[in-house]
mmJSON file of the N, C-alpha and C atoms, coordinates in Angstrom:
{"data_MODEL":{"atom_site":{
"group_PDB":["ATOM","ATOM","ATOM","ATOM","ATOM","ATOM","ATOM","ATOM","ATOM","ATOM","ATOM","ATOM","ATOM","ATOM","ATOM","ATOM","ATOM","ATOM","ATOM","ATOM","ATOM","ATOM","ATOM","ATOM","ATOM","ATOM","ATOM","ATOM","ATOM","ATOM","ATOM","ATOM","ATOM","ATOM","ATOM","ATOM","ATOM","ATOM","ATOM","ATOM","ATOM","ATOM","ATOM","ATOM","ATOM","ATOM","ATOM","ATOM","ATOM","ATOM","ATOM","ATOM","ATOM","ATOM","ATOM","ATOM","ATOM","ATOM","ATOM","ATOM","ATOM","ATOM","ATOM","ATOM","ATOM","ATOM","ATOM","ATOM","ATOM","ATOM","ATOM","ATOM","ATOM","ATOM","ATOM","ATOM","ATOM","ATOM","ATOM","ATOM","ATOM","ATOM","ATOM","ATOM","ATOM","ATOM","ATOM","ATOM","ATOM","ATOM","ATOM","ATOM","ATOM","ATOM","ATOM","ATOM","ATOM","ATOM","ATOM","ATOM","ATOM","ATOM","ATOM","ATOM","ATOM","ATOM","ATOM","ATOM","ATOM","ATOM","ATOM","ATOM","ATOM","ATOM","ATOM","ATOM","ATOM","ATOM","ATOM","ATOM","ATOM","ATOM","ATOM","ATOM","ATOM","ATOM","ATOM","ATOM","ATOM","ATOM","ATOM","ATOM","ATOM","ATOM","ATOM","ATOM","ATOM","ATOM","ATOM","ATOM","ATOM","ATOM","ATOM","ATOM","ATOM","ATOM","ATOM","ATOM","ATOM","ATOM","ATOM","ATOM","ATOM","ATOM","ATOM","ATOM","ATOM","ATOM","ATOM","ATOM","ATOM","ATOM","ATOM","ATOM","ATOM","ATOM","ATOM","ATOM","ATOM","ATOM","ATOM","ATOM","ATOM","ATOM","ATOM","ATOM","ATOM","ATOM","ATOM","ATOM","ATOM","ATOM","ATOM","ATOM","ATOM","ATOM","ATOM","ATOM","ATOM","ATOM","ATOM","ATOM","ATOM","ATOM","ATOM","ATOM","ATOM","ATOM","ATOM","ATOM","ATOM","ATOM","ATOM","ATOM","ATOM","ATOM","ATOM","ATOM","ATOM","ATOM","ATOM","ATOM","ATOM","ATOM","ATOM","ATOM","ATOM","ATOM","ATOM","ATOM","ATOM","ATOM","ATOM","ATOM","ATOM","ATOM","ATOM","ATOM","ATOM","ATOM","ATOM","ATOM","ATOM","ATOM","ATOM","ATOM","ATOM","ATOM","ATOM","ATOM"],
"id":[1,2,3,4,5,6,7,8,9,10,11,12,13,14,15,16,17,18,19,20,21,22,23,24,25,26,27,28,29,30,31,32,33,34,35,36,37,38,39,40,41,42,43,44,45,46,47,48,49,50,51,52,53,54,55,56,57,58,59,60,61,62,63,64,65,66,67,68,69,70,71,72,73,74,75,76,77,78,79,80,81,82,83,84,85,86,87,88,89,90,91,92,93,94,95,96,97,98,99,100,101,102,103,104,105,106,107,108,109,110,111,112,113,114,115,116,117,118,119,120,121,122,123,124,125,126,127,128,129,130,131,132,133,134,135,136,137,138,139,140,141,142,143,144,145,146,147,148,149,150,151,152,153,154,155,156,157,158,159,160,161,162,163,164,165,166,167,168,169,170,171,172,173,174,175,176,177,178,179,180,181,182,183,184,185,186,187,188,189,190,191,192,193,194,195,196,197,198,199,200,201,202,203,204,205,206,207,208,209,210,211,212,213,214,215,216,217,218,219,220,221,222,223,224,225,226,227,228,229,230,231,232,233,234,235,236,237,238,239,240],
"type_symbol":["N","C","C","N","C","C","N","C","C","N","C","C","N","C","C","N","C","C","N","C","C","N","C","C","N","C","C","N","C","C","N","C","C","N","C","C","N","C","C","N","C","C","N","C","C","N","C","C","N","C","C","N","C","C","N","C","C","N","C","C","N","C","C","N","C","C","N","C","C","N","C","C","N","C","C","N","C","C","N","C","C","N","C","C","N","C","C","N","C","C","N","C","C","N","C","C","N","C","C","N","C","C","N","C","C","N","C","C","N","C","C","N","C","C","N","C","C","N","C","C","N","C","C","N","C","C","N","C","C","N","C","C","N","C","C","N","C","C","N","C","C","N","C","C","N","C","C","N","C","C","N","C","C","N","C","C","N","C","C","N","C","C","N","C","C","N","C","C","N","C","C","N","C","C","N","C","C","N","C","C","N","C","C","N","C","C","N","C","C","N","C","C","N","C","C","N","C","C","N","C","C","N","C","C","N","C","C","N","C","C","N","C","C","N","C","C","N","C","C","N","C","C","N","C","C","N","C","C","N","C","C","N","C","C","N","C","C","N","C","C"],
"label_atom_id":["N","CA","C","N","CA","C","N","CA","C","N","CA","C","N","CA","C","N","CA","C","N","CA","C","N","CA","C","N","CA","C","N","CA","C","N","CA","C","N","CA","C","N","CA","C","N","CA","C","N","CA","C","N","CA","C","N","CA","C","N","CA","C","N","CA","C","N","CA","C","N","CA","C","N","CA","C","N","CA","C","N","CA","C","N","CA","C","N","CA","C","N","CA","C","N","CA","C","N","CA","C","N","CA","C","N","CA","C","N","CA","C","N","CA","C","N","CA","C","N","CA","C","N","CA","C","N","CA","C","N","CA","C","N","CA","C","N","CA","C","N","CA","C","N","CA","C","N","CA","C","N","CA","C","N","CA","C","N","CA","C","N","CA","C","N","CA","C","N","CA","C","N","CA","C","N","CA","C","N","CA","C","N","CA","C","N","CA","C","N","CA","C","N","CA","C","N","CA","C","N","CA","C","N","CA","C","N","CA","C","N","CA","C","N","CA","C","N","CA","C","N","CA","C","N","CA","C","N","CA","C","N","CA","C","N","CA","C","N","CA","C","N","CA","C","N","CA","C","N","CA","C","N","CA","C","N","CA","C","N","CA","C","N","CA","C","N","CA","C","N","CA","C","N","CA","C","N","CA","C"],
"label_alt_id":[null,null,null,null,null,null,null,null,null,null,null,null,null,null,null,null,null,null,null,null,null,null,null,null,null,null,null,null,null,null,null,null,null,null,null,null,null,null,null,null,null,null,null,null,null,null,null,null,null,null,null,null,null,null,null,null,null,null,null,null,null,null,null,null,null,null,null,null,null,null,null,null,null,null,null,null,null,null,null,null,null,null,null,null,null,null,null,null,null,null,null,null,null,null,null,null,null,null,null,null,null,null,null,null,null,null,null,null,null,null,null,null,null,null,null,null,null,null,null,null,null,null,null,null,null,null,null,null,null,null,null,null,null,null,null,null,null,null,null,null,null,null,null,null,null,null,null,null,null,null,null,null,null,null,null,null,null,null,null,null,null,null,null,null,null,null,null,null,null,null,null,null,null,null,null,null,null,null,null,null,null,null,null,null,null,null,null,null,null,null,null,null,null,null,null,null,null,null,null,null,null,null,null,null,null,null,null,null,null,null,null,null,null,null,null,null,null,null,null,null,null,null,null,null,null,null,null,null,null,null,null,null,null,null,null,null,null,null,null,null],
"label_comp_id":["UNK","UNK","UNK","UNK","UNK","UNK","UNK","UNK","UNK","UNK","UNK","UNK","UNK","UNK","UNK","UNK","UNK","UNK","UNK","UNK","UNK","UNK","UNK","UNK","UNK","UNK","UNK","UNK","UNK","UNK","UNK","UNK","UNK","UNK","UNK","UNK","UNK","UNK","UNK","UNK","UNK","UNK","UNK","UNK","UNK","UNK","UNK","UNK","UNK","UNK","UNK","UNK","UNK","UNK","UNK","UNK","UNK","UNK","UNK","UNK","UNK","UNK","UNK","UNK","UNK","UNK","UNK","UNK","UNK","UNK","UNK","UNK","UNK","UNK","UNK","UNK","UNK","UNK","UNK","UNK","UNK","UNK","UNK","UNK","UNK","UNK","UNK","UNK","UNK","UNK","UNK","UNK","UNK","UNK","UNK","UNK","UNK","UNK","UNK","UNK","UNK","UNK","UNK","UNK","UNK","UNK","UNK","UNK","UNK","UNK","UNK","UNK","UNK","UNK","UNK","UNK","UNK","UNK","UNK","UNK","UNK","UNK","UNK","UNK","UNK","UNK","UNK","UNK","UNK","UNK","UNK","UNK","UNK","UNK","UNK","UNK","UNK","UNK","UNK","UNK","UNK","UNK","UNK","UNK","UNK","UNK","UNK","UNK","UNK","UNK","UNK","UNK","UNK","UNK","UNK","UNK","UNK","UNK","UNK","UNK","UNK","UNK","UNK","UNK","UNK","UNK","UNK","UNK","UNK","UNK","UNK","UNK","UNK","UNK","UNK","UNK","UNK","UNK","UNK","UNK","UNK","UNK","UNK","UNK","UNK","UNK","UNK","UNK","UNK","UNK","UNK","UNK","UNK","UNK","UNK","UNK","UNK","UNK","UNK","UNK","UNK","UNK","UNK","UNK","UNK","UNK","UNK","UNK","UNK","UNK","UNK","UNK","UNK","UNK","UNK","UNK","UNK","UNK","UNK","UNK","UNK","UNK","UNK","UNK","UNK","UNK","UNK","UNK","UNK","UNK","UNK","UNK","UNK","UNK","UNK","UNK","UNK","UNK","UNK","UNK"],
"label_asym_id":["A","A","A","A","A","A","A","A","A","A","A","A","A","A","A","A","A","A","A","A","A","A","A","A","A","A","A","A","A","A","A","A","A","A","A","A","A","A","A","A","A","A","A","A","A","A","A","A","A","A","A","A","A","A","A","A","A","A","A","A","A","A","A","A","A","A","A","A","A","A","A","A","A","A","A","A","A","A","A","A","A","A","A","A","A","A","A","A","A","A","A","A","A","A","A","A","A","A","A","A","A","A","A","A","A","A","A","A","A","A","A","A","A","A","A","A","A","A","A","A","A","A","A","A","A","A","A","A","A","A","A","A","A","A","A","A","A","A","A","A","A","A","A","A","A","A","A","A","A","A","A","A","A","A","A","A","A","A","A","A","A","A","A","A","A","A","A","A","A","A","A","A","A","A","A","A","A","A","A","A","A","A","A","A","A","A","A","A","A","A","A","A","A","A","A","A","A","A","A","A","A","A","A","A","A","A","A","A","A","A","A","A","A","A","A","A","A","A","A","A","A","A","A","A","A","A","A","A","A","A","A","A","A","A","A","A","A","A","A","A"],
"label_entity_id":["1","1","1","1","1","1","1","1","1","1","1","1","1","1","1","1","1","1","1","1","1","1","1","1","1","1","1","1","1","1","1","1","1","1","1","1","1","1","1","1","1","1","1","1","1","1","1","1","1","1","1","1","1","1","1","1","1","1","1","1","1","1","1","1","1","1","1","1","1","1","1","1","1","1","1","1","1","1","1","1","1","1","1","1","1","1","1","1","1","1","1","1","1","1","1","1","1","1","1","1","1","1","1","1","1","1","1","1","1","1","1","1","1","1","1","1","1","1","1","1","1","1","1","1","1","1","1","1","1","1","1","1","1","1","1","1","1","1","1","1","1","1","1","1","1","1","1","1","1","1","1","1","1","1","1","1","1","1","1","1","1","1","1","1","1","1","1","1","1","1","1","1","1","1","1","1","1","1","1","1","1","1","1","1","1","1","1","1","1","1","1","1","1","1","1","1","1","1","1","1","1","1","1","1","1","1","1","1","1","1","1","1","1","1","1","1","1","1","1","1","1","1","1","1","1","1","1","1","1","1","1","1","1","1","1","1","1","1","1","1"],
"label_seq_id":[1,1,1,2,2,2,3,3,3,4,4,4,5,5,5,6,6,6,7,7,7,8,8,8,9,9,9,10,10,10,11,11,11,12,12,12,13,13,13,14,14,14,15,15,15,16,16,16,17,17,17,18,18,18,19,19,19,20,20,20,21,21,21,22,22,22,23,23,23,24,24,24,25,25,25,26,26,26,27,27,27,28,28,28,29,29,29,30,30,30,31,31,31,32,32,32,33,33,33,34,34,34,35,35,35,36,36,36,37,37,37,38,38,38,39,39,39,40,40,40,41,41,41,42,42,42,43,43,43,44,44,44,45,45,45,46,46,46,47,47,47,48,48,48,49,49,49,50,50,50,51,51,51,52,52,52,53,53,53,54,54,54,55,55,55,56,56,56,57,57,57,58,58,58,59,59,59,60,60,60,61,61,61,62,62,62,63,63,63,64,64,64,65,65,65,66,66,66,67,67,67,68,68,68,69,69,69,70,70,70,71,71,71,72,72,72,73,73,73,74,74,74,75,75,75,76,76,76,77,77,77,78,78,78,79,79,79,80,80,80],
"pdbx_PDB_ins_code":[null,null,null,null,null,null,null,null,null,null,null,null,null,null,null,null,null,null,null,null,null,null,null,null,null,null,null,null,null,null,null,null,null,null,null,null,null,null,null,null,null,null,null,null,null,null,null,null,null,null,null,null,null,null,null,null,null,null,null,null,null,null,null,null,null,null,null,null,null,null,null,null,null,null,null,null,null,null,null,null,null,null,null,null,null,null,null,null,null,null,null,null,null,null,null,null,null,null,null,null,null,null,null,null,null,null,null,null,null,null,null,null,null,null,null,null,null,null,null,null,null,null,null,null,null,null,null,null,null,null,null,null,null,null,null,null,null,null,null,null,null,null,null,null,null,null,null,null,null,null,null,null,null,null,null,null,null,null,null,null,null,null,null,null,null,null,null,null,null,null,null,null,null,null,null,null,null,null,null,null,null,null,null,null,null,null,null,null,null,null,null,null,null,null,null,null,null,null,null,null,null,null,null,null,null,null,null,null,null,null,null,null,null,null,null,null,null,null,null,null,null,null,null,null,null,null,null,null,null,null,null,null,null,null,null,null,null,null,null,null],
"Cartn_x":[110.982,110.688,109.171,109.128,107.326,106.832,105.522,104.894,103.668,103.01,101.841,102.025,101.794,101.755,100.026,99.489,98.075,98.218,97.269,97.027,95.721,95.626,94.354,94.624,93.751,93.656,92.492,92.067,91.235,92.024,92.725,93.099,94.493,95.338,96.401,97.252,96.99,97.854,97.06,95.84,95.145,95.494,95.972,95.786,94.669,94.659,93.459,92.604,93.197,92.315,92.177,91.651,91.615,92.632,93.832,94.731,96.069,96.987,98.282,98.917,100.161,101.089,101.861,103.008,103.947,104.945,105.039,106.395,105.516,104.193,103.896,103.435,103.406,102.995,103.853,105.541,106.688,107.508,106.588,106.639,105.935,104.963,104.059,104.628,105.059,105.616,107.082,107.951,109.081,108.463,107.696,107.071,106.522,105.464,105.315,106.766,107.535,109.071,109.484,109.356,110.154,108.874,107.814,106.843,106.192,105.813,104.917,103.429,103.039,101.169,100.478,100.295,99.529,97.83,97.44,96.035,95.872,94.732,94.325,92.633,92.914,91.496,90.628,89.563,88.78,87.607,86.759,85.362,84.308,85.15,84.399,83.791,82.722,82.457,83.369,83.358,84.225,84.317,83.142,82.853,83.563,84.339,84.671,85.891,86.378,87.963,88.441,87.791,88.742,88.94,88.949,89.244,90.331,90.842,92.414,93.179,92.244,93.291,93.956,92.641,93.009,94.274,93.753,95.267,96.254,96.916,98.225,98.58,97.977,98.905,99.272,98.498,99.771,98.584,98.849,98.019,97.821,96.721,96.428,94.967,94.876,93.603,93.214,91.663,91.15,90.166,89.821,89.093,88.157,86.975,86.171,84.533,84.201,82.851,83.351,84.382,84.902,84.598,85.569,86.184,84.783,84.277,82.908,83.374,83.95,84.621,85.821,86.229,87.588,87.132,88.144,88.411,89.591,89.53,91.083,90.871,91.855,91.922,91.341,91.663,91.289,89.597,88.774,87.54,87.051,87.184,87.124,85.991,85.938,84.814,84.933,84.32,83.885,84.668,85.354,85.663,85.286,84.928,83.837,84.833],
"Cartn_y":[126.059,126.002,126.001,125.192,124.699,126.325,127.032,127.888,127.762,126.727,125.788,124.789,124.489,123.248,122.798,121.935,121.571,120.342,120.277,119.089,118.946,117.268,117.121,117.156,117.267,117.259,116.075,115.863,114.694,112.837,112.702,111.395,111.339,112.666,112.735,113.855,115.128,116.385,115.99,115.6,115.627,114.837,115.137,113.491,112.82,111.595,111.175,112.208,112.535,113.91,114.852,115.118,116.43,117.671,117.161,118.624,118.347,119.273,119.611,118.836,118.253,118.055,118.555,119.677,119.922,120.204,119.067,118.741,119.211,119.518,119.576,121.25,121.884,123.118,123.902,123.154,123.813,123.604,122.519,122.042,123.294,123.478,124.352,125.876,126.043,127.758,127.701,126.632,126.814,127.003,126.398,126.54,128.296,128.489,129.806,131.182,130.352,131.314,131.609,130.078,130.209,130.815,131.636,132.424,131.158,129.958,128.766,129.128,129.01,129.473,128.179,128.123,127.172,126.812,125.595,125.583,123.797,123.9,122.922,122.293,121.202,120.616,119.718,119.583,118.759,118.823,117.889,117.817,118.222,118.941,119.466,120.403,121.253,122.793,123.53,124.921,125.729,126.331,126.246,126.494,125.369,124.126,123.605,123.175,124.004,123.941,125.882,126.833,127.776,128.34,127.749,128.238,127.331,126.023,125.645,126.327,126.737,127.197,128.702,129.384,130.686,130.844,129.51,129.01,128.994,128.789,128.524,129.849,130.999,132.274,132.28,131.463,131.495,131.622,133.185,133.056,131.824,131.231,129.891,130.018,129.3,129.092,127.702,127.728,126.371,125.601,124.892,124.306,123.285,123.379,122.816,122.307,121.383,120.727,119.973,118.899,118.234,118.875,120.305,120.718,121.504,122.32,122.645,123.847,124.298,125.818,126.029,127.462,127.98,129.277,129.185,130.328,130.981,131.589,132.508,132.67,133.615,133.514,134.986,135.827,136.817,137.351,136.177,136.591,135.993,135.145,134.122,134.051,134.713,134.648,133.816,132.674,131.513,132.069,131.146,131.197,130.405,130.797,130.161,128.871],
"Cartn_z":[123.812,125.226,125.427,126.474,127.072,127.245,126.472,127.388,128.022,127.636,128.55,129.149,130.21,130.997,131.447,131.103,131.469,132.257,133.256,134.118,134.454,134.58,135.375,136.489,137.555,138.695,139.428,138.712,139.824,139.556,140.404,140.285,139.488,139.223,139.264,139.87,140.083,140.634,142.391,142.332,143.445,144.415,145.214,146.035,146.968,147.511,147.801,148.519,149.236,150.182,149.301,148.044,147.317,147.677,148.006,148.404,147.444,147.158,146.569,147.603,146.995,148.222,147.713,149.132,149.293,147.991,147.45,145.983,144.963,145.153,143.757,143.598,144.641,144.706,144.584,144.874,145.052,143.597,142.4,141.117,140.553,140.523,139.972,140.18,141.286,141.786,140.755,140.589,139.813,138.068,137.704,136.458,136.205,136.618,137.019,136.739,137.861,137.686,136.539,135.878,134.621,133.483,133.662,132.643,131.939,132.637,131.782,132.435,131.613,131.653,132.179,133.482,134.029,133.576,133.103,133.237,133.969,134.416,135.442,134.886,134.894,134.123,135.005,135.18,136.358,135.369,135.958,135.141,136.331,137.646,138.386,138.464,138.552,138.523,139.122,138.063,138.997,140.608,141.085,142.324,143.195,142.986,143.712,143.893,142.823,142.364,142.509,142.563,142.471,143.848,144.767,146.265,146.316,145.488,145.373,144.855,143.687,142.942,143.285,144.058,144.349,145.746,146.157,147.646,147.098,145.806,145.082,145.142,144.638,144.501,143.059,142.251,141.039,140.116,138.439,137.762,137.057,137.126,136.068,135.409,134.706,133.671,134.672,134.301,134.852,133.973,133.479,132.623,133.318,133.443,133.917,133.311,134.229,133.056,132.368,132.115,131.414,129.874,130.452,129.216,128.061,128.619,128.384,128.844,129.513,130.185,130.268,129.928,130.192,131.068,132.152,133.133,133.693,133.771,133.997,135.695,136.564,137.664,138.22,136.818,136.945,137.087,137.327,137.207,136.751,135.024,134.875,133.806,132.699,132.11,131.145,130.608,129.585,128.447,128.008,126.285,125.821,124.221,123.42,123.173],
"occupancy":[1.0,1.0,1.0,1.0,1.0,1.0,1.0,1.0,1.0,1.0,1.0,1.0,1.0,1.0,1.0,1.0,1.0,1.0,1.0,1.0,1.0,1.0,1.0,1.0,1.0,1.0,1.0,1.0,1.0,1.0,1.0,1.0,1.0,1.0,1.0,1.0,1.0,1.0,1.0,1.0,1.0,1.0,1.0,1.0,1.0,1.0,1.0,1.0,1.0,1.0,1.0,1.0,1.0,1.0,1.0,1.0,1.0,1.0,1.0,1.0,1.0,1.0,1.0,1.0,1.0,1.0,1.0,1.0,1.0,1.0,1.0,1.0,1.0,1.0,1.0,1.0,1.0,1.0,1.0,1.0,1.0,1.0,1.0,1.0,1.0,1.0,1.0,1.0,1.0,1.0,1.0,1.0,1.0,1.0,1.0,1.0,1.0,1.0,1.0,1.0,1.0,1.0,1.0,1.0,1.0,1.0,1.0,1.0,1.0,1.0,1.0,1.0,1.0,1.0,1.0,1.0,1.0,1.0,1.0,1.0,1.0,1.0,1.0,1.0,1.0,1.0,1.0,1.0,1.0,1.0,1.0,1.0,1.0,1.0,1.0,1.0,1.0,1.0,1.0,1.0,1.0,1.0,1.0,1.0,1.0,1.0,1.0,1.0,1.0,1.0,1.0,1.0,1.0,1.0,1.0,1.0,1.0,1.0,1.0,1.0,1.0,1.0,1.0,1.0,1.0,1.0,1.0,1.0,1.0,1.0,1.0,1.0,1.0,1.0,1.0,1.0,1.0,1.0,1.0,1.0,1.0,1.0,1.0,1.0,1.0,1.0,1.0,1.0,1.0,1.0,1.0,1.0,1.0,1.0,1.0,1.0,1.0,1.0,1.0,1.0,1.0,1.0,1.0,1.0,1.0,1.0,1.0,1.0,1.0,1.0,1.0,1.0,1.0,1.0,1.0,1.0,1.0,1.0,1.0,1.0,1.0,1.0,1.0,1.0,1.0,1.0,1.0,1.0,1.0,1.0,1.0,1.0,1.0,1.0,1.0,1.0,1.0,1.0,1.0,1.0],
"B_iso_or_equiv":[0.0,0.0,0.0,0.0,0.0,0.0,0.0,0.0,0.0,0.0,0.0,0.0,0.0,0.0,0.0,0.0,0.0,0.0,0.0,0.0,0.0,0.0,0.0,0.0,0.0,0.0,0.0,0.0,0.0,0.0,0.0,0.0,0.0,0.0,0.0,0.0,0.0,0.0,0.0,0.0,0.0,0.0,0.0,0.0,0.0,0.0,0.0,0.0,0.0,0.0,0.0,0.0,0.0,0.0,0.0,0.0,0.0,0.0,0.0,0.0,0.0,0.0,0.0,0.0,0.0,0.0,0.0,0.0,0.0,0.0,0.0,0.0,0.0,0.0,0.0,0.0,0.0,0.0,0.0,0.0,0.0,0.0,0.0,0.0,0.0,0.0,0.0,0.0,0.0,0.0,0.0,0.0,0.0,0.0,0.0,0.0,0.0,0.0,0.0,0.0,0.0,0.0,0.0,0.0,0.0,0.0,0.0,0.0,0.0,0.0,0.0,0.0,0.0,0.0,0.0,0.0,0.0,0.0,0.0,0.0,0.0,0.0,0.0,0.0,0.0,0.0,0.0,0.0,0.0,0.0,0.0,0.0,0.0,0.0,0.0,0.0,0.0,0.0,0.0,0.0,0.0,0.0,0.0,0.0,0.0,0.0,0.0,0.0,0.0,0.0,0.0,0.0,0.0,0.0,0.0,0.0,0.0,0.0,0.0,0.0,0.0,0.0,0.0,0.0,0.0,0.0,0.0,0.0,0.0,0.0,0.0,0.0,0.0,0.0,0.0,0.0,0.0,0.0,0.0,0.0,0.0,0.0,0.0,0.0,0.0,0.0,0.0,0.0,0.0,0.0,0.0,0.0,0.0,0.0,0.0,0.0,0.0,0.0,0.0,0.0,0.0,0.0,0.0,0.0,0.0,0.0,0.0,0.0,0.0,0.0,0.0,0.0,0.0,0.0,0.0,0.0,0.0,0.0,0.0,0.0,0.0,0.0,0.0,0.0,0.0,0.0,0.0,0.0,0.0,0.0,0.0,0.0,0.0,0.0,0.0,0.0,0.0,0.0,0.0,0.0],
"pdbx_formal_charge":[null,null,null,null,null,null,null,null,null,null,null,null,null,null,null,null,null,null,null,null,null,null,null,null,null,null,null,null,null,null,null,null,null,null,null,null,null,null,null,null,null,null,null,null,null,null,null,null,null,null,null,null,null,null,null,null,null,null,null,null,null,null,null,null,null,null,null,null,null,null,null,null,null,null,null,null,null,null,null,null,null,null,null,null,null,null,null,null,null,null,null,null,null,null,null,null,null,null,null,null,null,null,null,null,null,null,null,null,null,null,null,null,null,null,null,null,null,null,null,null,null,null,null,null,null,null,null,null,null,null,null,null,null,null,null,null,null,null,null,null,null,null,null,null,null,null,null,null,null,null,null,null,null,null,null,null,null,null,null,null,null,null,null,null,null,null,null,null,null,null,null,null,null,null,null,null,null,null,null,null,null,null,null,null,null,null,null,null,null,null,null,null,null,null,null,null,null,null,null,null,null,null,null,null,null,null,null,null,null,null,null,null,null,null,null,null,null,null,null,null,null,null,null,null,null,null,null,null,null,null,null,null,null,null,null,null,null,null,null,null],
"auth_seq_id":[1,1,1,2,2,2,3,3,3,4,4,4,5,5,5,6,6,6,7,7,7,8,8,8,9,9,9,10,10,10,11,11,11,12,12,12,13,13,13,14,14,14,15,15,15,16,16,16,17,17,17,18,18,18,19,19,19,20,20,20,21,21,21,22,22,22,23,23,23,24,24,24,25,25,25,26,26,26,27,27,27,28,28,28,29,29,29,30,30,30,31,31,31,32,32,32,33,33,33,34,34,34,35,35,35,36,36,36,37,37,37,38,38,38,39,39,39,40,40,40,41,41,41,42,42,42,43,43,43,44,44,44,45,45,45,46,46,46,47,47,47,48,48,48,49,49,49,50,50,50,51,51,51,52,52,52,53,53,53,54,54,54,55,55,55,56,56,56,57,57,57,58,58,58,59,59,59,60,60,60,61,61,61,62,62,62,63,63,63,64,64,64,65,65,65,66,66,66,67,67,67,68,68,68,69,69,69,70,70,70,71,71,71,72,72,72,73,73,73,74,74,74,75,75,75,76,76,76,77,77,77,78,78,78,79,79,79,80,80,80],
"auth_comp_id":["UNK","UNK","UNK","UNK","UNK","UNK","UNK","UNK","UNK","UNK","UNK","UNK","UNK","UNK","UNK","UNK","UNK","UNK","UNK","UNK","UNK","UNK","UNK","UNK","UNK","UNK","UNK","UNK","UNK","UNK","UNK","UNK","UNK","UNK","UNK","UNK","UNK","UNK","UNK","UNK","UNK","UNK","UNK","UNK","UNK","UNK","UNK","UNK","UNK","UNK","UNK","UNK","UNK","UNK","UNK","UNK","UNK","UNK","UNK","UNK","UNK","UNK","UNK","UNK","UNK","UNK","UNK","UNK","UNK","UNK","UNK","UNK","UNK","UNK","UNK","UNK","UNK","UNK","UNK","UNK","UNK","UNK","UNK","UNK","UNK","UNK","UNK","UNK","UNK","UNK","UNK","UNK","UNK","UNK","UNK","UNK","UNK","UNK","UNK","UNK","UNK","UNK","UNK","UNK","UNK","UNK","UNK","UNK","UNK","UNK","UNK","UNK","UNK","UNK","UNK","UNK","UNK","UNK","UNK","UNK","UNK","UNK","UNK","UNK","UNK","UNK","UNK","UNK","UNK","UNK","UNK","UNK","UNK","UNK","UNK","UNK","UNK","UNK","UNK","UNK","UNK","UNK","UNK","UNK","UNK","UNK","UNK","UNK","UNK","UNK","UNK","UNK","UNK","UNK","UNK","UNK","UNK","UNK","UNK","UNK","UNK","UNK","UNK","UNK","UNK","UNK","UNK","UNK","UNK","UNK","UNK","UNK","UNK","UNK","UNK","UNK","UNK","UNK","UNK","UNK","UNK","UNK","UNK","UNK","UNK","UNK","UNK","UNK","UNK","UNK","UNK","UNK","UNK","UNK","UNK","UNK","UNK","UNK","UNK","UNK","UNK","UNK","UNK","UNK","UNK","UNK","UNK","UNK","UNK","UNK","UNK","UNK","UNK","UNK","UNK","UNK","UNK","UNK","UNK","UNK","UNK","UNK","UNK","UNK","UNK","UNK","UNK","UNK","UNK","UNK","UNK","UNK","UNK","UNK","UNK","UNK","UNK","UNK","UNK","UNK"],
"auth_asym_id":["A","A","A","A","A","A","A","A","A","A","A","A","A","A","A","A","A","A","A","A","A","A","A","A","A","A","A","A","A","A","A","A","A","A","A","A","A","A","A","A","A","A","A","A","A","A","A","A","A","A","A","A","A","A","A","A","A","A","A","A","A","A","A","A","A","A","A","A","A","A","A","A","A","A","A","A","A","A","A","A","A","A","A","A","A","A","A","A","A","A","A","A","A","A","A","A","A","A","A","A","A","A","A","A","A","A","A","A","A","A","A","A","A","A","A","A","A","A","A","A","A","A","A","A","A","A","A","A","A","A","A","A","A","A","A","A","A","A","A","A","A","A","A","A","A","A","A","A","A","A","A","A","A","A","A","A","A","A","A","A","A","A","A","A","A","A","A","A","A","A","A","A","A","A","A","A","A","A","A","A","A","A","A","A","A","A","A","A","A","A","A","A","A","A","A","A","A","A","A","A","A","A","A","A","A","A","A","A","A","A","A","A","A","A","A","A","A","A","A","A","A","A","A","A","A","A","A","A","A","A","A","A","A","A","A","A","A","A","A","A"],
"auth_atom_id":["N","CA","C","N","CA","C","N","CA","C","N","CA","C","N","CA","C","N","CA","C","N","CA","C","N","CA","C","N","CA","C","N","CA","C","N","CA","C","N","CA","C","N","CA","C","N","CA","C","N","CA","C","N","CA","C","N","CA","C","N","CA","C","N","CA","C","N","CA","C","N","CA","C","N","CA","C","N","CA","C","N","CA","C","N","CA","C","N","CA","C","N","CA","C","N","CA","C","N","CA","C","N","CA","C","N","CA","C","N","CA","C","N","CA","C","N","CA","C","N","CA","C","N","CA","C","N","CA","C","N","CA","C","N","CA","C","N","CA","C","N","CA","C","N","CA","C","N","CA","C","N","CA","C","N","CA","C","N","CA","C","N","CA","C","N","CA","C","N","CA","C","N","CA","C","N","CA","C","N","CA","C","N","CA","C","N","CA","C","N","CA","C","N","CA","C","N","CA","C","N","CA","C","N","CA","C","N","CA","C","N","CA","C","N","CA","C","N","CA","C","N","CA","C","N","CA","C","N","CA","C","N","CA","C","N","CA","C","N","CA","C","N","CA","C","N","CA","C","N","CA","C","N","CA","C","N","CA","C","N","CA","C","N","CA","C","N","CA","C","N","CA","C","N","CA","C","N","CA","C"],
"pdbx_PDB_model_num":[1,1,1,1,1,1,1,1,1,1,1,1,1,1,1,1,1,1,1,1,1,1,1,1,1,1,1,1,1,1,1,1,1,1,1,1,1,1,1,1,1,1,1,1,1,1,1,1,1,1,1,1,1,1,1,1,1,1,1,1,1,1,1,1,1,1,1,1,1,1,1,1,1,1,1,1,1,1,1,1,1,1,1,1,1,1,1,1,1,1,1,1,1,1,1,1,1,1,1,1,1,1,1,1,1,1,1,1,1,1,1,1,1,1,1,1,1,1,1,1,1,1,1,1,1,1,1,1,1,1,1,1,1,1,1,1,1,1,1,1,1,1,1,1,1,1,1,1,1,1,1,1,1,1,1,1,1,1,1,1,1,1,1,1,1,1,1,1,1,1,1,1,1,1,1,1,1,1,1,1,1,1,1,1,1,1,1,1,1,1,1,1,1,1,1,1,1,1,1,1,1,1,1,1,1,1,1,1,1,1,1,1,1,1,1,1,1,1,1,1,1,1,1,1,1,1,1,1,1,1,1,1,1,1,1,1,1,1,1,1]
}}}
């Protein structure tokens, strides 16, 4: 059984307006249910992605800088 699920987000989870839609937030909350460890990848800085991510409600990892950073939700400190 899946215990990671990773996605990009710019130009695929995203939609044109930079927002979640509806099916996919209600995709992501069933994943979650079932104990899968969300992480979310953008080559955006974190400053412009974790006020989405913090709108979800759901613990996830975020990877940002095209992949130059790992952050947790919890605060979020760099792994090497």
């Amino acid at each position: 059984m899946a215990r990671l699920a990773a996605f990009d987000m710019d130009g695929t989870l995203l939609m044109p307006d930079h927002r979640l839609g509806d099916r996919t937030i209600a995709v992501l909350k069933r994943l979650r249910e079932r104990n899968i460890t969300l992480t979310f990848a953008t080559g955006r800085h974190v400053l412009e992605m974790r006020p989405l991510i913090e709108s979800l409600s759901l613990n996830a990892y975020l990877i940002t800088g095209n992949g130059t950073r790992l952050h947790s939700q919890q605060g979020g400190s760099d792994a090497p």
